[in-house]
C-alpha positions, 0 to 999 in steps of 0.5 A: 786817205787809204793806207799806203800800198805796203810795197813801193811803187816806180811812177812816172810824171810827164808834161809837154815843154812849152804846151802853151806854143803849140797852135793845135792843143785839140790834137796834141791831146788826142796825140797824146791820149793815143800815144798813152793808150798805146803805150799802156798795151805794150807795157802794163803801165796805167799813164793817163793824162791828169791836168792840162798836158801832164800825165802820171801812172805806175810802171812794173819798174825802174827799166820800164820806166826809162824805156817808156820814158824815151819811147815817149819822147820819141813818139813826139818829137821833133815837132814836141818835146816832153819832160819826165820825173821817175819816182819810187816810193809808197803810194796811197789812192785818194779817189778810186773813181777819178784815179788820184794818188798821193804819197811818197812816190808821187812826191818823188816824181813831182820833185824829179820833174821839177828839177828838170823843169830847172836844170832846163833853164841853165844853158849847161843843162838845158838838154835835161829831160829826165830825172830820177828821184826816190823817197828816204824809206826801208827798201829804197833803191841803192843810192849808188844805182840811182846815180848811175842811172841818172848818169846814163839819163842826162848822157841820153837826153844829151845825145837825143838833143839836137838830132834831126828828123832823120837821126830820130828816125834811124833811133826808132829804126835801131830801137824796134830791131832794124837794120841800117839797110831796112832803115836805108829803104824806109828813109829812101837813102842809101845804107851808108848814108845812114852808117854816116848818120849813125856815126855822126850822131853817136846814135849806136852809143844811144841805143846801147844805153837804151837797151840797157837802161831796160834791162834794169 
């Protein structure tokens, strides 16, 4: 195994829940490998798929990771749903060419999104779909940062649950800078049709958090 990279590294681990019952599995990969690749461009990240409907990579940081992570499900839903784990921690290459890593990071990540798989299975928490974890090292994020972040996660995946096709549409609207009335004309539904909606869903509380959950 190399050596452990000497600064710490945020990843992200992701897999589709219940890739099993999608009919079409050619084009939910061809999907997904789309909506990686686009996804790299936009935020210097190296998410690629891994085994089966899993994908892993690095990410500038701890903002980023929750960003693409939202973005991610997005992108996909209503139709598929997606879990993630956020990690910090050292990592280590064990083959360049296949690009496989190791290490505490990883670790990380892998015990996150388990515990989400978990938490899915309990009906007090079956809305879960992030989670952050770090690994004990000098230099590791503060606990109490960690907390508050896991805090506005399981707030965002609670308010994502449930919303139509509608609602996400007006979330991606308010994400990429739109207004209610630009989102009024693309949906083809009056403006206050869609003030009603975003009130109802609490969508602006969504976007709040989203937007500051970046900032980090």
């Amino acid at each position: 195994m190399e050596e452990m990279k000497h600064l710490a590294s945020w990843v992200v681990i992701g897999d589709v829940v219940a890739s099993r019952r999608q009919s079409d599995r050619a084009g939910l990969h061809a999907r997904l490998v789309a909506l990686l690749e686009e996804s790299n461009r936009r935020w210097g990240t190296d998410l690629r798929l891994t085994v089966g409907d899993e994908y892993q990579g690095t990410v500038p940081g701890l903002g980023v990771a929750c960003a693409l992570t939202l973005h991610l499900r997005l992108a996909l839903l209503p139709d598929v749903d997606v879990r993630h784990g956020i990690g910090w921690g050292a990592t280590a290459v064990l083959d360049p060419g296949a690009g496989i890593e190791d290490g505490p990071g990883w670790w990380a990540a892998r015990a996150a999104i388990e515990e989400v798989a978990t938490a899915q299975r309990t009906p007090a928490t079956r809305a879960v779909r992030t989670a952050v974890r770090a690994a004990e090292a000098q230099g590791a994020p503060p606990a109490a940062l960690l907390a508050a972040v896991s805090a506005a996660l399981l707030g965002r995946d609670a308010l994502l649950d449930g919303l139509d096709a509608r609602g996400l549409s007006v979330v991606r609207g308010l994400l990429r800078g739109m207004t209610q009335q630009e989102i009024a004309a693309q949906e083809g539904v009056s403006a206050s049709a869609v003030s009603q909606r975003v009130r109802r869903d609490r969508t602006g509380l969504l976007v709040a958090a989203a937007r500051q959950l970046e900032a980090l």
